[in-house]
N, C-alpha and C positions, 0 to 999 in steps of 0.2 A: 549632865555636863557640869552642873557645881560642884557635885561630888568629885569629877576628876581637877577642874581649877584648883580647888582646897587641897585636893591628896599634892598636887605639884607644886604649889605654895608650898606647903609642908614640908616635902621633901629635899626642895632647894632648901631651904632654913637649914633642915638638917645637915646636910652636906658640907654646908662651909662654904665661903669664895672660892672658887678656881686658882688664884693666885699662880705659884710656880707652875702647876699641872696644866696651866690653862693648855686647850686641845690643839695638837700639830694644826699646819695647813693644810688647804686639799692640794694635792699633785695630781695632775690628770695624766694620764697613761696613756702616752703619744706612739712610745715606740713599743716593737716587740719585745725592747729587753726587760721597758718599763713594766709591763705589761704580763710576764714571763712566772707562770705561775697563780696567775689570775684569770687565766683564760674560761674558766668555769663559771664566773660572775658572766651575766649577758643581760641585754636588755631585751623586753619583752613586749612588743607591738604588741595592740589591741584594738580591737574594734576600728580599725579602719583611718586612726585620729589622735590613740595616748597612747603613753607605753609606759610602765612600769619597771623595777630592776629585778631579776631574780638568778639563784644561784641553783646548780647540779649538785646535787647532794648523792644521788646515782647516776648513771649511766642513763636514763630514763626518767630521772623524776627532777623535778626543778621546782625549790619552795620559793613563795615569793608571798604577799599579803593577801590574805580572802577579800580586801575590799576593790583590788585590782581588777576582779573579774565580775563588778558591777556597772552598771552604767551611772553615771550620777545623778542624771537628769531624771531615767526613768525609773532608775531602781532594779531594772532588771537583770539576769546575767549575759555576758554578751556569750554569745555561740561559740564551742570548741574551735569552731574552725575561722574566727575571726583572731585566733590566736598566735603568735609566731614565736620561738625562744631565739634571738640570733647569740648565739655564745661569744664570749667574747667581742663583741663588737668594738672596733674600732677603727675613725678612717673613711665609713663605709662599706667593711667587710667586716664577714663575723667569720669564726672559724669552726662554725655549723650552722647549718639552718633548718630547723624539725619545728613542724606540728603540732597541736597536743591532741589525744581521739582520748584520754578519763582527766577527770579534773575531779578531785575532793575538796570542800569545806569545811572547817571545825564546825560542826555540831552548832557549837552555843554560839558561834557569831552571830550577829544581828546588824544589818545596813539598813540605814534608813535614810531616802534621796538627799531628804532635805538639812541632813545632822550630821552624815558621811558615818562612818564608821563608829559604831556604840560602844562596841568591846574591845581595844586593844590586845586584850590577855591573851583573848579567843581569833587576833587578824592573822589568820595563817591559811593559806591552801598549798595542796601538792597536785602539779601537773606533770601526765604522765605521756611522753612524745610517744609519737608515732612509729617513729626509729629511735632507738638506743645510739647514743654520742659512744663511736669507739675511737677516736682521737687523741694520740699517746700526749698529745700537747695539750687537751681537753680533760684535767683530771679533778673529776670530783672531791668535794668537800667532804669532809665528816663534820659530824655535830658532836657539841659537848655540853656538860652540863651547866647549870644556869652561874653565871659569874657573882661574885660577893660583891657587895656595893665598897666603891673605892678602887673597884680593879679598872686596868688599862686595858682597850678596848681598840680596836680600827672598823673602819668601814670602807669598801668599793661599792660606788655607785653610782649611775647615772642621773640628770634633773634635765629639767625643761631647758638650764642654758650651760647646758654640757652633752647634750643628747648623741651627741658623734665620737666619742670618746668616753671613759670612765674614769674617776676621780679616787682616789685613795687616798683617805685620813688616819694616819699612821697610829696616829695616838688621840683618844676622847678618852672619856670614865663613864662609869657606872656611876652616877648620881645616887640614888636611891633604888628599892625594887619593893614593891609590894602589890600583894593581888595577881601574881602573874605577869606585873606589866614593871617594865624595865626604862627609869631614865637617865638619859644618854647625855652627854656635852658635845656629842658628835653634831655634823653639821651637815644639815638633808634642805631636798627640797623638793618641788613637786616633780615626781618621776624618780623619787629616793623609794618614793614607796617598794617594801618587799626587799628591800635590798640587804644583803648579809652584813652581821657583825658580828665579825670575828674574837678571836682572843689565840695566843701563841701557846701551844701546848704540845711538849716536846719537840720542839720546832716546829711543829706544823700549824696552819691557820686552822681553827677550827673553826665552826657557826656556832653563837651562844643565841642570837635573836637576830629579828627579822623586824624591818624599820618598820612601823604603822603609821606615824602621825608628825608633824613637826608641832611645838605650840611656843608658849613666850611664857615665862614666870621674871614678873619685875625687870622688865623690857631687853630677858638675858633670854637669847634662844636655846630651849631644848628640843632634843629627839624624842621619840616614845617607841621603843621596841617589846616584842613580846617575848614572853619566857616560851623556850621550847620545850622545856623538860617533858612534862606530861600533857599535853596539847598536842606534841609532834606522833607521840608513841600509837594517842589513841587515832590519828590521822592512818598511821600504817594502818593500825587493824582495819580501819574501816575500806581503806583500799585493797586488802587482803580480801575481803567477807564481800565487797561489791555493794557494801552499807555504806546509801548516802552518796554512793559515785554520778559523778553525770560523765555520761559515754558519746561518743562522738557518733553519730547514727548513719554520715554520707558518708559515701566512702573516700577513705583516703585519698589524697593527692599531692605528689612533691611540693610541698611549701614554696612560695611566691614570695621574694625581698622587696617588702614597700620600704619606699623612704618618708621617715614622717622630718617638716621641716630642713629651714635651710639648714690538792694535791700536796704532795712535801716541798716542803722549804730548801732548796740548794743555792749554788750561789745564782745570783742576781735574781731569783725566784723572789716568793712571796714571802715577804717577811715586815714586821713593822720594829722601826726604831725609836726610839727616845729622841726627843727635839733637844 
């Protein structure tokens, strides 16, 4: 943990103030229009009690953070089927509700109860639903590759006091990136975790990282996202090869909506603007 205080220190130094760039607001995404093209971000119940954000990236697979699918307290992982993805949610309706029966972990991640999450580089899992989302309003993300430090950046995503609705920050930056791990100006909080961040390319929102962490350098909040580049790729393999999978062992059942708590860019789609 000193080593990452000091690399963030560092890197805000580096960076500069914020000044003109400083990062859009969050707008939460009340209506459908708002909302139109983002339908693929969803929040993701677990365990009975928290829920985390995670984005479809296929038809079947939705990346969100490896330390999501931990418990905090015990450290354990909570059971496939304590898992729920609602797409889209917002309202109190999502615009699917699936399962997950395989869940991957990167390899090198490490959780440990009492520190939360060790590796940022390495916070990434892919879970794979029960059912495939075929909902032409439900259109998955592509990934792209890791963004240069300076570039303009967005995130959707859910927190503990936005949980019924999802938020869109139009515009943050890339801080710094080293070691795989990526800092953000964007603006997370708990239940950001896993949540996409994108970047505009050829119109489209891509995924460049996936939130992990919030922290403070010199009482200025940042993000901590991870690079997808090669962390995501070896993730496929191993869900190809059935290396490292955890598989859902009861059998299937239509997913249950707990309530916890009181695609391309066209028009009025997904898109981020300059403040």
């Amino acid at each position: 943990m000193k080593y990452l205080v000091a690399f963030l220190l560092a890197a805000f130094l580096l960076a500069g103030p914020l000044g003109a760039s400083d990062p859009s607001p969050l707008r939460t995404l009340m209506t459908g229009d708002d909302s139109k093209g983002w339908e693929a971000v969803g929040r993701l119940n677990i365990g009975g009690g928290s829920f985390c954000t995670g984005s479809l990236i296929d038809e079947n697979l939705v990346l969100t953070a490896a330390h999501c699918l931990y418990d905090r307290d015990s450290g354990e992982r909570f059971k496939l089927s304590e898992i729920e993805f609602l797409a889209g949610w917002r309202g109190g309706r999502a615009s699917a509700y699936r399962g997950v029966r395989r869940a991957v972990v990167h390899p090198d991640f490490e959780f440990t109860p009492s520190r939360g999450p060790t590796r940022v580089a390495n916070d990434l899992a892919l879970l794979e639903l029960d059912t495939p989302i075929r909902n032409m309003s439900v259109k998955p993300f592509k990934t792209f590759s890791r963004p240069r430090k300076g570039a303009e950046v967005g995130v959707v995503s859910y927190a503990h006091d936005r949980m019924e609705s999802p938020s869109l920050q139009e515009t943050c930056k890339v801080l710094a990136r080293q070691s795989g791990t990526l800092v953000l100006s964007c603006t997370v909080d708990f239940g950001s975790s896993g949540a996409p961040v994108f970047i505009i390319e050829g119109g489209e929102p891509r995924i460049v990282s996936v939130i992990s962490a919030k922290a403070m350098v010199r009482d200025i909040p940042v993000s901590l996202g991870t690079d997808l580049e090669t962390p995501l790729a070896e993730m496929y393999e191993m869900l190809a090869t059935d290396n490292g999978v955890f598989t859902r062992v009861e059998t299937v059942r239509p997913p249950t909506v707990r309530q916890f708590g009181s695609g391309a860019a066209g028009p009025g789609g997904a898109k981020f603007v300059r403040p």
